[in-house]
TIPA-416630 format. One record per residue (C-alpha): residue in three letters; x, y, z. Coordinates in nm, 4 decimals. Last residue first. Layout:
N
code:ALA x:X y:Y z:Z
...
This chain:
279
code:UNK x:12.1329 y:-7.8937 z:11.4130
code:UNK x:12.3676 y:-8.0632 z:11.2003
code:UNK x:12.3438 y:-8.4486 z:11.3967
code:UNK x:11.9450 y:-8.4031 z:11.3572
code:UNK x:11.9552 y:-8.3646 z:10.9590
code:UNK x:12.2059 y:-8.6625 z:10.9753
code:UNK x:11.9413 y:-8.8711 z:11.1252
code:UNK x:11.7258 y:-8.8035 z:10.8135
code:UNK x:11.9991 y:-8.8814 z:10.5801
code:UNK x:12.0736 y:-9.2055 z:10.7457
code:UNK x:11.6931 y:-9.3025 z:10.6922
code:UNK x:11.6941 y:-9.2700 z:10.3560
code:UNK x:12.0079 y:-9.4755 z:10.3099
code:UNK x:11.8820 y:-9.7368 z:10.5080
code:UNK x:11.5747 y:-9.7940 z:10.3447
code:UNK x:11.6632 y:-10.1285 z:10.1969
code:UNK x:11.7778 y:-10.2442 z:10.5387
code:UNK x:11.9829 y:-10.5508 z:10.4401
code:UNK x:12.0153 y:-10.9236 z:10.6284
code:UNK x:12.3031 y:-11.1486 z:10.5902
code:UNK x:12.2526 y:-11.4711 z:10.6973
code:UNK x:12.4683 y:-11.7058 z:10.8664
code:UNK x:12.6217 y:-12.0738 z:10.8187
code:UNK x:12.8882 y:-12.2277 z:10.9881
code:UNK x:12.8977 y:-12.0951 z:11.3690
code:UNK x:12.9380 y:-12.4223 z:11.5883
code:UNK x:13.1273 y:-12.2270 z:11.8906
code:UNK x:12.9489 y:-11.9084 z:11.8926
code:UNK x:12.6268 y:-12.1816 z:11.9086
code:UNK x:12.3252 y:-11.8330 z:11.8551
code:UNK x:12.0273 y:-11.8311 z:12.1013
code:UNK x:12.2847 y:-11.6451 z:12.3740
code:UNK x:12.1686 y:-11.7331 z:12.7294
code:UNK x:12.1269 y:-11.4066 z:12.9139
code:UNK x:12.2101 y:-11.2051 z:13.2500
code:UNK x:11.9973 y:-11.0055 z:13.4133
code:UNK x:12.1518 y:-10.6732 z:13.5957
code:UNK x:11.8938 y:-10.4969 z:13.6916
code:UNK x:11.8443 y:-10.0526 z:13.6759
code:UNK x:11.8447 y:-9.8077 z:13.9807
code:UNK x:12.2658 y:-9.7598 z:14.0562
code:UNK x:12.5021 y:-9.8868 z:14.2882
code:UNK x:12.2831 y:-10.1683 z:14.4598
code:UNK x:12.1836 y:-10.4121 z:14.1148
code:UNK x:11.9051 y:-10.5917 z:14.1877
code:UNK x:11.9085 y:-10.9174 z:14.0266
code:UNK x:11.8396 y:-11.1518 z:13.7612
code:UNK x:11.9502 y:-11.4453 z:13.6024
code:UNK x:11.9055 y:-11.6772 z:13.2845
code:UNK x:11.7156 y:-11.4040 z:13.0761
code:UNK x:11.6893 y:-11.5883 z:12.6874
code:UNK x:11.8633 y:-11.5170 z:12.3751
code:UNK x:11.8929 y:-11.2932 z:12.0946
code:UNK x:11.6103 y:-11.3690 z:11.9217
code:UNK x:11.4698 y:-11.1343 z:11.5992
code:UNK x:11.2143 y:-10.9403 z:11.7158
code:UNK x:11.2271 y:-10.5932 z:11.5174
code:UNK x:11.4529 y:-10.5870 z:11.2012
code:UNK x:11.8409 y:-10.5619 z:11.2417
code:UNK x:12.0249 y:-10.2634 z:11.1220
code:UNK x:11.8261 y:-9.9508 z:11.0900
code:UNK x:11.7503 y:-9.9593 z:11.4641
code:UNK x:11.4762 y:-9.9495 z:11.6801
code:UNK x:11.3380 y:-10.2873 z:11.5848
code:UNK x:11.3697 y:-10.4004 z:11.9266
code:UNK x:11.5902 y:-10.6920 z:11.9002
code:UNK x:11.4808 y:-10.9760 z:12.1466
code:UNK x:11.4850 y:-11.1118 z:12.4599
code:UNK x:11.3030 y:-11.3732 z:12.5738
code:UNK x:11.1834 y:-11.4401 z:12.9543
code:UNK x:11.2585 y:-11.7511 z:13.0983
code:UNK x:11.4091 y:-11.6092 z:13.4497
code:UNK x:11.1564 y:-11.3250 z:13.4793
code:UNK x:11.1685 y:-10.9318 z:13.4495
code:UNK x:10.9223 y:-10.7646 z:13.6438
code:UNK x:10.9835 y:-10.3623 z:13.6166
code:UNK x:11.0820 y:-10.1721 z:13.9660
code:UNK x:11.4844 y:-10.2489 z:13.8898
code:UNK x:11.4880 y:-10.0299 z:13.5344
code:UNK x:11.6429 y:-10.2558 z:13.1853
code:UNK x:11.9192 y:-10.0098 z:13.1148
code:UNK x:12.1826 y:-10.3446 z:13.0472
code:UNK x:12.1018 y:-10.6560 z:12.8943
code:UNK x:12.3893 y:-10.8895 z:12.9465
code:UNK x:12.5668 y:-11.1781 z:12.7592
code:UNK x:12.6084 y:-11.5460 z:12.8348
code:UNK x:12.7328 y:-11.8147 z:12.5742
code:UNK x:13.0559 y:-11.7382 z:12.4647
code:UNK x:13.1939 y:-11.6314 z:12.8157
code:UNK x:13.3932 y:-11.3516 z:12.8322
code:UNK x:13.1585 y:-11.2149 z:13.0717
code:UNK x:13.1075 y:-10.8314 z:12.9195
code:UNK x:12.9029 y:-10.8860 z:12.6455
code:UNK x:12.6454 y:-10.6299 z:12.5413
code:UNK x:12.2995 y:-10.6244 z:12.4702
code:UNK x:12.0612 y:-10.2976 z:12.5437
code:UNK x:11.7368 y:-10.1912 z:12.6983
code:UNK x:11.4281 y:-10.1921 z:12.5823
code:UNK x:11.0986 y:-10.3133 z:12.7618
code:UNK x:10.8586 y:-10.5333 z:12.5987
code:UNK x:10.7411 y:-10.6543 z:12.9090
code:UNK x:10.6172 y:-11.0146 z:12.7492
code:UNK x:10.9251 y:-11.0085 z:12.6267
code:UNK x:11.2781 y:-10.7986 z:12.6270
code:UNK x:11.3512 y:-10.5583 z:12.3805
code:UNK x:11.6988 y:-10.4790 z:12.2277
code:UNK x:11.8918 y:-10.2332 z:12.0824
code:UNK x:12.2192 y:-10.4213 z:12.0432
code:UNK x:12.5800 y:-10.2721 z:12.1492
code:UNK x:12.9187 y:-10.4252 z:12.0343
code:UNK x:13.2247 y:-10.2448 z:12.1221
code:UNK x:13.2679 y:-10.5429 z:12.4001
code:UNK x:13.2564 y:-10.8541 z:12.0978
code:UNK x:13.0951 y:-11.1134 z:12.1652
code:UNK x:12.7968 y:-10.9910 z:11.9051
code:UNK x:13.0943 y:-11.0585 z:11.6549
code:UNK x:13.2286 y:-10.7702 z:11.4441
code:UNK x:13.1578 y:-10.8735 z:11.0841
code:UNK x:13.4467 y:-10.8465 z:10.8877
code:UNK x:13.3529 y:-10.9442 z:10.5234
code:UNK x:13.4638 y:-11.1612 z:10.2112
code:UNK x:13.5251 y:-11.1495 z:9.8025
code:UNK x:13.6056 y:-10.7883 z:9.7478
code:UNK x:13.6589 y:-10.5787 z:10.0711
code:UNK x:13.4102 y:-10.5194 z:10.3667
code:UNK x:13.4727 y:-10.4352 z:10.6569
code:UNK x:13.2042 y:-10.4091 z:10.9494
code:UNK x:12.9146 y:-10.6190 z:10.9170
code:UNK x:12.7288 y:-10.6524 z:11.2216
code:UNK x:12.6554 y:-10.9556 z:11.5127
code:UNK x:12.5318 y:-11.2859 z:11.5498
code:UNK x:12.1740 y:-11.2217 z:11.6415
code:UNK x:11.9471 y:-11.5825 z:11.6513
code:UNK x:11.8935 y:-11.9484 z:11.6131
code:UNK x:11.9229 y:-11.9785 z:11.2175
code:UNK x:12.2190 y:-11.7352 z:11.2527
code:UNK x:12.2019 y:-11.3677 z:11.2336
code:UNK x:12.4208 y:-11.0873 z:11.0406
code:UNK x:12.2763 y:-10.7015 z:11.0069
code:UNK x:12.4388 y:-10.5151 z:10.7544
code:UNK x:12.6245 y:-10.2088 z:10.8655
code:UNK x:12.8993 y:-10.1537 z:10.5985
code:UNK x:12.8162 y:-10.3384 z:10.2712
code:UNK x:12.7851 y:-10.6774 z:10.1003
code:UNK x:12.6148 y:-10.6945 z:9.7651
code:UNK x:12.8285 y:-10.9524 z:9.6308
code:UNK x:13.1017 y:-10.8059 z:9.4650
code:UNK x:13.1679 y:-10.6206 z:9.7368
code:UNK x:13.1873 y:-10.9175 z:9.9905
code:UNK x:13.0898 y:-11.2166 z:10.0849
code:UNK x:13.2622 y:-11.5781 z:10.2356
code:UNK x:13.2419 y:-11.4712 z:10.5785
code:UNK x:13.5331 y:-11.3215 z:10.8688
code:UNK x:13.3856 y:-11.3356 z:11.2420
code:UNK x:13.4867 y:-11.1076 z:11.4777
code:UNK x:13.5897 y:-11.0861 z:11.9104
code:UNK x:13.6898 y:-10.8067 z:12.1139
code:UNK x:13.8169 y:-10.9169 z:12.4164
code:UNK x:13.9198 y:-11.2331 z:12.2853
code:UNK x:13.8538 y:-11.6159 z:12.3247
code:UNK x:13.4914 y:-11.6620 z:12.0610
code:UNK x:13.6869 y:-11.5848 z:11.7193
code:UNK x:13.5710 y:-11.7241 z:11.3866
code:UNK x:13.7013 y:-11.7402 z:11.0357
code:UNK x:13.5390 y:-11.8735 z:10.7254
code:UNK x:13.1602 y:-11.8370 z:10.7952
code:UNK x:12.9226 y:-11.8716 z:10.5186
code:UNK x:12.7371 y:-11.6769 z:10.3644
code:UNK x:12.3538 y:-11.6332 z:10.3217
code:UNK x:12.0839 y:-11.3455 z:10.1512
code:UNK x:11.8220 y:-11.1571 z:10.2873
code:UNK x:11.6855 y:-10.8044 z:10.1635
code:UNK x:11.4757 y:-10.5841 z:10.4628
code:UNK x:11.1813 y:-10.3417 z:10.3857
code:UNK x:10.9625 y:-10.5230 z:10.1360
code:UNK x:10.6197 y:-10.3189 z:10.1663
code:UNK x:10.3209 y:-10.5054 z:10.2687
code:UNK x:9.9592 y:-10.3453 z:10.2425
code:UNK x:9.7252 y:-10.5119 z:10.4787
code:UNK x:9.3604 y:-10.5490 z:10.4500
code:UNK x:9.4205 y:-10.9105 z:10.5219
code:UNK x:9.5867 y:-10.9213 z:10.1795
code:UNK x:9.8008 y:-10.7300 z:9.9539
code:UNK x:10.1697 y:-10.8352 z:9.8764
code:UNK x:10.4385 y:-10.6149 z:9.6743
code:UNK x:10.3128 y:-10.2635 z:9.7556
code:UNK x:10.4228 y:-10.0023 z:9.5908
code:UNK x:10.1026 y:-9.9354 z:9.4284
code:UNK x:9.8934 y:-10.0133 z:9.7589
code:UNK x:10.0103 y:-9.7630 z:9.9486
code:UNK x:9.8330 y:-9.7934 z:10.2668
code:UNK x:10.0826 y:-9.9084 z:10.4505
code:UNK x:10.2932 y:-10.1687 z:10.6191
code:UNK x:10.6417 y:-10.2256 z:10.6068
code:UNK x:10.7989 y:-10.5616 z:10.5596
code:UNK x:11.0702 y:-10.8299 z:10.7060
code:UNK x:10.9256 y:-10.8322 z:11.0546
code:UNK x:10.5882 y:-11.0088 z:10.9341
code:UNK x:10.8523 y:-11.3210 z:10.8090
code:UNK x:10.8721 y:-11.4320 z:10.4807
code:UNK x:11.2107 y:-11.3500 z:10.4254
code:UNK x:11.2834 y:-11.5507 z:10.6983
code:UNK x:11.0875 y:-11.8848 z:10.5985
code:UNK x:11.2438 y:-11.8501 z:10.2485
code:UNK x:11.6059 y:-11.8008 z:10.3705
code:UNK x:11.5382 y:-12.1185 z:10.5990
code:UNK x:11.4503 y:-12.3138 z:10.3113
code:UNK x:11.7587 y:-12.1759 z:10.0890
code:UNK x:11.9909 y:-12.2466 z:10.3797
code:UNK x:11.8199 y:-12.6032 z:10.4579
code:UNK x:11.8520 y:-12.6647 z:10.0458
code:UNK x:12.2422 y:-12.6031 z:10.0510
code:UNK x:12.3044 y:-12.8281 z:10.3667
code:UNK x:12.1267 y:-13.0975 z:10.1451
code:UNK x:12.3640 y:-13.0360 z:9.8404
code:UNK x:12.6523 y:-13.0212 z:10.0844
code:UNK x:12.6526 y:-13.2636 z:10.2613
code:UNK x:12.5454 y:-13.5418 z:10.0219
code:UNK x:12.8416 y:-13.6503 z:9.9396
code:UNK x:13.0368 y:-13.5724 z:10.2842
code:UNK x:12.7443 y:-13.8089 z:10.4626
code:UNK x:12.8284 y:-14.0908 z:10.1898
code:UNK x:13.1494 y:-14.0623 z:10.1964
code:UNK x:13.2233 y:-14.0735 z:10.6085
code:UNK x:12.9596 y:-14.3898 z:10.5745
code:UNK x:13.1588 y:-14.5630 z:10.2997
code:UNK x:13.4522 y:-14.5001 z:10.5503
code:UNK x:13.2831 y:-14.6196 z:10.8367
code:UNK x:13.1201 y:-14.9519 z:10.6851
code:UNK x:13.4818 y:-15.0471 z:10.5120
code:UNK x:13.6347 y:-15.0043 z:10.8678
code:UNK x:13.3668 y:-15.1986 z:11.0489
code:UNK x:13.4082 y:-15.4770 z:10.7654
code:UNK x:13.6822 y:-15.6895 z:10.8985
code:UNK x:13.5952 y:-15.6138 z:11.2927
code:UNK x:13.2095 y:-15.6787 z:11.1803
code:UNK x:13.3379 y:-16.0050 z:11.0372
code:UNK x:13.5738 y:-16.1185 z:11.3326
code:UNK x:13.3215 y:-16.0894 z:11.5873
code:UNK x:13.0357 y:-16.2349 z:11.4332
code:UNK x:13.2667 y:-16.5533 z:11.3560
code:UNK x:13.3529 y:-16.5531 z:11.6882
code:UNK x:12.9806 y:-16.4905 z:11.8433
code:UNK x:12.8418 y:-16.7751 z:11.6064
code:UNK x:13.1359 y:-17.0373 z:11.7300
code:UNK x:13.0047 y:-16.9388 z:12.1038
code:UNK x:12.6446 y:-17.0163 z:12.0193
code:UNK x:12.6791 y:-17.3268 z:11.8057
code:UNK x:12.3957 y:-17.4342 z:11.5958
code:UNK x:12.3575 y:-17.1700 z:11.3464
code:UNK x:12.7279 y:-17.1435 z:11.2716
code:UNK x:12.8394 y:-17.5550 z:11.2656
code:UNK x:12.5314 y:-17.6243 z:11.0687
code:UNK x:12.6413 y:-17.3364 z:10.7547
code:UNK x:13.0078 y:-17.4619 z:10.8345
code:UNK x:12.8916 y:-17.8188 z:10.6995
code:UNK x:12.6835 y:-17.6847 z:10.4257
code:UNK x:13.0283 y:-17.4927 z:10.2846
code:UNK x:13.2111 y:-17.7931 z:10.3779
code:UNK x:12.9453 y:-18.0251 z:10.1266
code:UNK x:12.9708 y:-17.7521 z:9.8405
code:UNK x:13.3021 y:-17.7017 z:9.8660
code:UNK x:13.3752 y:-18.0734 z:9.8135
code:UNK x:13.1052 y:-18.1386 z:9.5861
code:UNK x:13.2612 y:-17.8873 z:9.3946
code:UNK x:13.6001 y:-18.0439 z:9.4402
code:UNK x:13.4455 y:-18.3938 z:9.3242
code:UNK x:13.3485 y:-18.2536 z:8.9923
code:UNK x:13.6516 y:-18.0650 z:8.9248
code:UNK x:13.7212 y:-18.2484 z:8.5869
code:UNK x:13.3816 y:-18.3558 z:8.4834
code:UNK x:13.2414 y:-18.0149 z:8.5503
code:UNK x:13.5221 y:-17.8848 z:8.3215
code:UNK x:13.4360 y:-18.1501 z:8.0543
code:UNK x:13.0946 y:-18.1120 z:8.0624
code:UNK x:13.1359 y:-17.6834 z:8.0099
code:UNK x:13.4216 y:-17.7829 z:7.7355
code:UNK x:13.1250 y:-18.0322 z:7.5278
code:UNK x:12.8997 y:-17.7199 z:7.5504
């Protein structure tokens, strides 16, 4: 106690020092407009720096624990989806009942993430973070959260070639709404954004606006899944079908996460087709 007096004793006339200058620039601040726009100036230049970086941590903290729980979330919502199941009336193989529906699981869904990406090539692909050891194989359907990115082609241990939907080998079955006439996707613009539908007959009405969509006619991607929207349309004069031209749903350039999607009758139904190829 007696060293606390003594020390206030000691510096008493410095704290009232600081204490008075401290009130002093306190009156200065608030009552001085240009004086309060220097000091302003100076801090946030001081602490701008600190702010960013602690902001740069922050957003990389959390990153990926919130990214995580979007993938899982949107994983739910697809595997959800009407287009995911078969219906019948089997009702002891049935995994939901309801609406005097029977619903058979008919496509598997899991996510990966994309570790290579081409969108400048003729014949673009996109290398993820599967493989064999994680249920990956030859043919699986891959979509973004927006739409079709493409189909799995290679597929070794730990990752995946998936040969990009920009990609001119690549051909989707696709349908295009209200119309719900197919025809089929391919890229020919060498533009990352714009593909065509091709087949599509002049006489039908196709609109700017319209979606298009996979058909379902395939035992790779499930039925109406976007692939992007008609942009422009014309007649074509050398032959009887349009050209239209779409807007891609899926960001080529801002591909991160994708989901891989499984046909778990795919095997059955490549054994049929094969009985057509022998004949």
């Amino acid at each position: 106690m007696n060293s606390l007096r003594e020390l206030i004793k000691r510096f008493f006339h410095l704290f009232v020092f600081l204490v008075l200058q401290i009130f002093a620039l306190v009156l200065f601040y608030q009552n001085n407009n240009y004086q309060h726009f220097v000091l302003s100036s100076t801090l946030q230049k001081v602490t701008a720096p600190v702010q960013k970086f602690a902001n740069i941590f922050y957003k990389q903290f959390h990153y990926s624990s919130d990214n995580a729980l979007l993938v899982q979330q949107n994983m739910k919502l697809l595997s959800e989806k009407e287009n995911m199941f078969i219906f019948s009336e089997d009702s002891v193989h049935a995994v939901f009942t309801g609406e005097n529906k029977n619903k058979r699981k008919m496509y598997d869904i899991t996510s990966a993430h994309v570790v290579f990406n081409t969108i400048n090539k003729t014949n673009n692909y996109i290398i993820i973070d599967k493989g064999k050891k994680d249920g990956v194989n030859h043919d699986m359907a891959v979509i973004s959260p927006a739409g079709v990115v493409g189909v799995v082609s290679d597929v070794s241990e730990n990752f995946s070639t998936v040969i990009s939907l920009l990609n001119q080998n690549s051909r989707i079955s696709a349908k295009i709404i209200p119309i719900n006439q197919i025809g089929i996707v391919v890229w020919t613009d060498y533009d990352p954004t714009i593909a065509q539908v091709i087949d599509i007959p002049q006489h039908l009405m196709v609109a700017v606006g319209d979606s298009v969509v996979t058909s379902g006619y395939s035992d790779v991607f499930p039925k109406d899944i976007l692939i992007g929207t008609v942009i422009e349309k014309y007649d074509n004069p050398n032959n009887t079908f349009l050209t239209i031209k779409i807007k891609l749903a899926t960001d080529f350039r801002n591909l991160y996460n994708v989901f891989l999607i499984s046909n778990l009758y795919k095997a059955e139904l490549d054994t049929l087709k094969q009985n057509f190829k022998n004949e």
